[in-house]
Every structure is written in structure tokens, then in C-alpha cells.
N, C-alpha and C positions, 0 to 999 in steps of 0.2 A: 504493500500500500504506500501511497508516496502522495502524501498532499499539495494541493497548489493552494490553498484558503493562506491569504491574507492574513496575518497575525497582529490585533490592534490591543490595545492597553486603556483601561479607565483611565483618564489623566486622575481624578480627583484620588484614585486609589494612593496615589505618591503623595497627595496629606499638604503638596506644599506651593499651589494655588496653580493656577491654569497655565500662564507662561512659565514659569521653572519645570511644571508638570509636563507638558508641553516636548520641551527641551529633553527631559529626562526619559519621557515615551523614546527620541529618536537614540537617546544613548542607548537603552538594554534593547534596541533591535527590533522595532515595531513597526510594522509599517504604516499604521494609523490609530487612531484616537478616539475613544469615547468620552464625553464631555456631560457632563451635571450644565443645563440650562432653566433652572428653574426663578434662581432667586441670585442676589449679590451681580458679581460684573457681568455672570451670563444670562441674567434676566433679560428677554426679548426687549424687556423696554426699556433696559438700560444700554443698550444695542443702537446707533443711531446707523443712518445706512454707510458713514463714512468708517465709523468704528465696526464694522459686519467685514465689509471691505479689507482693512486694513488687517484684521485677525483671520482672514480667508490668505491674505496674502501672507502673513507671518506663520502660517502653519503649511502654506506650499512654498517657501523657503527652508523648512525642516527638511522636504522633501517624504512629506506624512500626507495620510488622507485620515477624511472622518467617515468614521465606520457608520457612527449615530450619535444624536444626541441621546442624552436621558431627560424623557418628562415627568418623574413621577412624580405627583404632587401631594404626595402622601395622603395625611387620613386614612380612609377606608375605599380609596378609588372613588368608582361612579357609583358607590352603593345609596348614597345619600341625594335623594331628588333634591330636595335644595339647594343642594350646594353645586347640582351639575353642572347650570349655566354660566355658572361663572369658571368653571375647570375646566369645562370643553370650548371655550372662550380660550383660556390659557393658553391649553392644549393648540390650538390650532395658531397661536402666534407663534408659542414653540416651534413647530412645522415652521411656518414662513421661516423661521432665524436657520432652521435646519438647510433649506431649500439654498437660500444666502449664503451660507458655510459652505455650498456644495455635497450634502449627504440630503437623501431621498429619506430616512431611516429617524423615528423617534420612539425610543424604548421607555414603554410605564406599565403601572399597577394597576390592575382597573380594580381593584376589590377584591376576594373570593367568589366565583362563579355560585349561587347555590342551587339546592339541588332541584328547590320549587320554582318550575318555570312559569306557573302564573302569579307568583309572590311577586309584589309592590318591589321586593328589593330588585329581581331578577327583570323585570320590566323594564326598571330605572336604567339600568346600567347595558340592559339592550338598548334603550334610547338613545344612550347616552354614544358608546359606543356606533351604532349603525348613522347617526350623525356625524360622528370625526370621519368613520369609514368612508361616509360619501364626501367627506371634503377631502380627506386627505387620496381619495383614487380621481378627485377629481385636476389635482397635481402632480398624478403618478406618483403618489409618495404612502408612505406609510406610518400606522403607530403601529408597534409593536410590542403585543402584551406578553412580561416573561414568567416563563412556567414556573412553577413550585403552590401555588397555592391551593390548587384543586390535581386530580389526576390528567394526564393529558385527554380523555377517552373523552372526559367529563364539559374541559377545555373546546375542544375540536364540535361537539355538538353544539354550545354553545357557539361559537364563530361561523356553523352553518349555518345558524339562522337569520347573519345578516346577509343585506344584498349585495355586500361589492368586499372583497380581500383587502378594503383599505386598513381594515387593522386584523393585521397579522399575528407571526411571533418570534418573540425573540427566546430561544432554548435556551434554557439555563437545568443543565443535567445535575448540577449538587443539588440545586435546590428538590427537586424531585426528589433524591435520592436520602437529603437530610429531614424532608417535611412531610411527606407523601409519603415515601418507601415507593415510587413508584417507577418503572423500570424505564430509564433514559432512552435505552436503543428503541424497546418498542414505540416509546412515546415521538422518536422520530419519524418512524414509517408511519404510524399514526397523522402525526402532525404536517407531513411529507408538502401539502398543496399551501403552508401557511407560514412555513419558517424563511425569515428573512432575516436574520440576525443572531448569533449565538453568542451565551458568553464560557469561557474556558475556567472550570472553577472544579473543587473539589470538597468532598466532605464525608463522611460518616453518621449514621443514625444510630444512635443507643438504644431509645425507647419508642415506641408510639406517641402522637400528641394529636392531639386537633389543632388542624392549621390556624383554625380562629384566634388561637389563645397566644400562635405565633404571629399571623397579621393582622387580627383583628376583626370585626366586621360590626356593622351596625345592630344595636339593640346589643349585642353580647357583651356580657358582664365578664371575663374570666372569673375562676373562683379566687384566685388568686395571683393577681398579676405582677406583680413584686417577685413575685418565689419563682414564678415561671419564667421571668426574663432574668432573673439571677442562674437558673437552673439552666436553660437557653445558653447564657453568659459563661458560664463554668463549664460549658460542653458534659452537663448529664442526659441533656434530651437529644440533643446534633453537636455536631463541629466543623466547624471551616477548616479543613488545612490544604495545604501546598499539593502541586498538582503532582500525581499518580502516588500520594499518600492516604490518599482514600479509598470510599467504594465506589465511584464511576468507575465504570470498565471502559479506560479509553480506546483501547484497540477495536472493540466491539463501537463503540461509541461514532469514534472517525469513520469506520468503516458503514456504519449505517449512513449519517451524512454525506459520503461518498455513492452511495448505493443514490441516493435520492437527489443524485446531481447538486448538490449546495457548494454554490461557488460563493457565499458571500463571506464575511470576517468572522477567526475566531479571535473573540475581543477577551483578553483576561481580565478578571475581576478579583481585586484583592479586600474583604471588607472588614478581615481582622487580622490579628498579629501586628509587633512594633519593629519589625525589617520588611517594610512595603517592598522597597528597592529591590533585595535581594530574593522576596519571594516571587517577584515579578519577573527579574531577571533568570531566574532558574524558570521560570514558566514557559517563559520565550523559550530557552533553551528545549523544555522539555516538551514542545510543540516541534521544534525545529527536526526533532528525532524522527518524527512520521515522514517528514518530507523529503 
């Protein structure tokens, strides 16, 4: 097996702002960049079209491209009818800043998918969604929502019920594999007509949990939310670590992506541990191996 996928880097993973991150992407061997556009200097509105410009131009002088941005606007996603109009609002300035940058790709959270499809939550966040999806296919571009919250089976029915692929997905196999237990390779072939974006991550499940009580969701109280994100925190429920020190089966893993033609970025994701650098840079490396 011998990969051709692009290999991109969270800039924000490197902890130490967008241009030093930036910079630091092109040192450990990336060939492009995922960027946090939500709030601070990447907020669209603090974006003017000269300043879009001039950071379009200072990341193709790195000799980098942008994989995507990230839109997640955190909360509970689109679960929340009130709050949608003004998110998918957000949402869709994000895209324009993305489009500007030069990347078609904005990766977010929509919520936990639930299981009632005629439930007020599950309505919402169809609205919500099959909105962006007709804006954003009607600029050839995409949101891309990343797996781990529900199973992919669960995932993929939901996204057939809208009309148009403008919101896709971005795989992310740790998360599946630390929240879900749910099996990465299958959830590719599964996922096969909708993935536009991956991230390269690793981890470990100790216990079962309810996704809820790791993302949350509307009306749900956890029993205990303190003990559960200390418990989360201390890796008794999951863990993040460095890549092929987990359970992803990456040779299984590449190889189904390959099976399913995916030519676009695998972007690494580092969101814990205090040697970003070096687990990043061993990641590149440990990508470099397939190809």
C-alpha cells in the first residue's frame, strides 16, 4: 500500500497562535493546514478582504495549503432551535472566509445525531443542517461533520435524509474508536459517498460511556459531570495518544480509504499531551511510513 493523501497539521494543535503555528506546520513536514476560524484573529469578521488576502498569501509562501477550516461553534451543535439562526448565520461566513483562504472544506459538530427522528431535537438540527447543505453545495463547498458522536450506521442515515452532500464528513477514527467502540474501517465503507476530510488521531477505550455525558446534548443533565470529565481527563473512560499507540488499526484503516478512492488530506490532530511538536512530528513521520 503506498499512499498519495496529503498530510496536513491543526495549526492551533502547536498551542502557539496561527502564524508561529503556521510556520511550525511547514517545519515537521506538512503539506497543509487546519485552522480554528471561529473567534479571536480568525473570526470571519475580524477578517477584512485585505487581511483574507494577505494571510492567503502568507501561507502560499510557506509553500502549505489549507486542508479546512474548523467551524465548531461549540454548545450542543444544531440541537438547540434557538440558537440555530444565528450559528448557521456563523456557519456560513465561516465558508465564505474558507472559500477566500482557498479551501472548499469547513469541519464542525452538529450535536449528537438522536435516535428519535420525529423528536423536536432531531428536526432542528435536520433544518439546521439541510440549510448550510444547500448553501454550502450551492458554492461547491462543504461543512463537514466529524464522527465520534453517534455510530457511523447511525451518522450516514441521518445525512441521507438531506437533499444535497453539502454537509458531509470529516472521519475522525479515534474518536469512534474512544467514544462509540465503533469500528473505523467499517464506518469508512459505510461513510464511503460523504467523506471529504479526515483527521489522523489515535486512542484507546477502557470503558463504555454515553456519548452524551462526553458531548453533551440538550435537556441532559449528566449524573455527574465533574467526575466524568475528570474520569475522561485521567484516561479511565478513553485516551488520546500518539499515533499507532492505540486501537485504530491503521493499516486496515489506510487501506479502506484507499479502497474508497479518498484523495483528500490526512490532517493530524493533537488535543492532549504537553510535546505538541514532537507528537506531531513523529505523526508526520508515522504517516510518511504508508507512502
Amino acid at each position: 500500500m503506498a499512499l498519495t493523501n496529503r498530510i496536513g497539521v491543526i495549526v492551533d494543535s502547536f498551542g502557539i497562535g496561527v502564524r508561529e503555528g503556521l510556520k511550525k506546520a511547514k517545519e515537521v513536514g506538512a503539506d497543509g493546514v487546519q485552522i480554528y476560524a471561529v473567534s479571536g484573529e480568525m473570526d470571519p469578521a475580524a477578517l477584512t478582504p485585505s487581511a483574507r488576502k494577505e494571510l492567503k498569501a502568507f501561507i502560499a509562501s510557506l509553500g502549505l495549503d489549507i486542508s479546512a477550516l474548523c467551524g465548531d461553534l461549540g454548545g450542543h451543535g444544531f440541537q438547540d432551535k434557538a440558537a440555530n439562526a444565528a450559528k448557521v448565520e456563523k456557519s456560513k461566513r465561516i465558508l465564505d472566509l474558507a472559500l477566500d483562504l482557498g479551501t472548499s472544506i469547513v469541519t464542525t459538530h452538529i450535536g449528537i445525531v438522536p435516535e428519535d427522528e420525529n423528536g423536536e431535537v432531531y428536526l432542528s438540527m435536520q433544518a439546521a443542517c439541510e440549510e448550510l447543505g444547500q448553501y454550502a453545495k450551492s458554492l461547491n463547498a462543504y461543512f463537514a461533520i466529524e464522527t465520534g458522536p453517534e455510530p457511523a450506521a447511525h451518522l450516514k442515515r441521518f445525512l441521507d435524509t438531506l437533499s444535497t452532500n453539502g454537509v458531509s464528513v470529516n472521519f475522525d477514527p479515534a474518536n469512534m474508536v474512544m467514544v462509540t467502540g465503533d469500528d473505523p474501517v467499517q464506518g469508512v465503507r459505510l461513510l464511503k459517498d460523504y467523506i471529504v476530510h479526515t483527521h489522523v488521531k489515535d486512542g484507546i477505550r477502557y470503558r463504555e460511556v454515553d456519548p452524551r455525558e462526553v458531548y453533551g446534548a440538550l435537556g441532559f443533565e449528566p449524573m455527574d459531570h465533574g467526575k466524568i470529565a475528570q474520569m475522561v481527563s485521567s484516561g479511565e473512560i478513553f485516551k488520546e495518544v500518539p499515533l499507532g499507540e492505540g486501537k485504530v488499526p491503521f493499516d486496515a484503516y489506510f487501506a479502506a480509504l484507499q479502497e474508497i478512492g479518498y484523495q483528500g488530506y490526512l490532517t493530524i490532530e493533537r488535543e492532549v499531551g504537553d510535546r505538541p511538536e514532537e507528537d506531531i512530528r513523529k505523526a508526520v513521520e508515522f504517516i510518511r511510513r504508508y507512502k
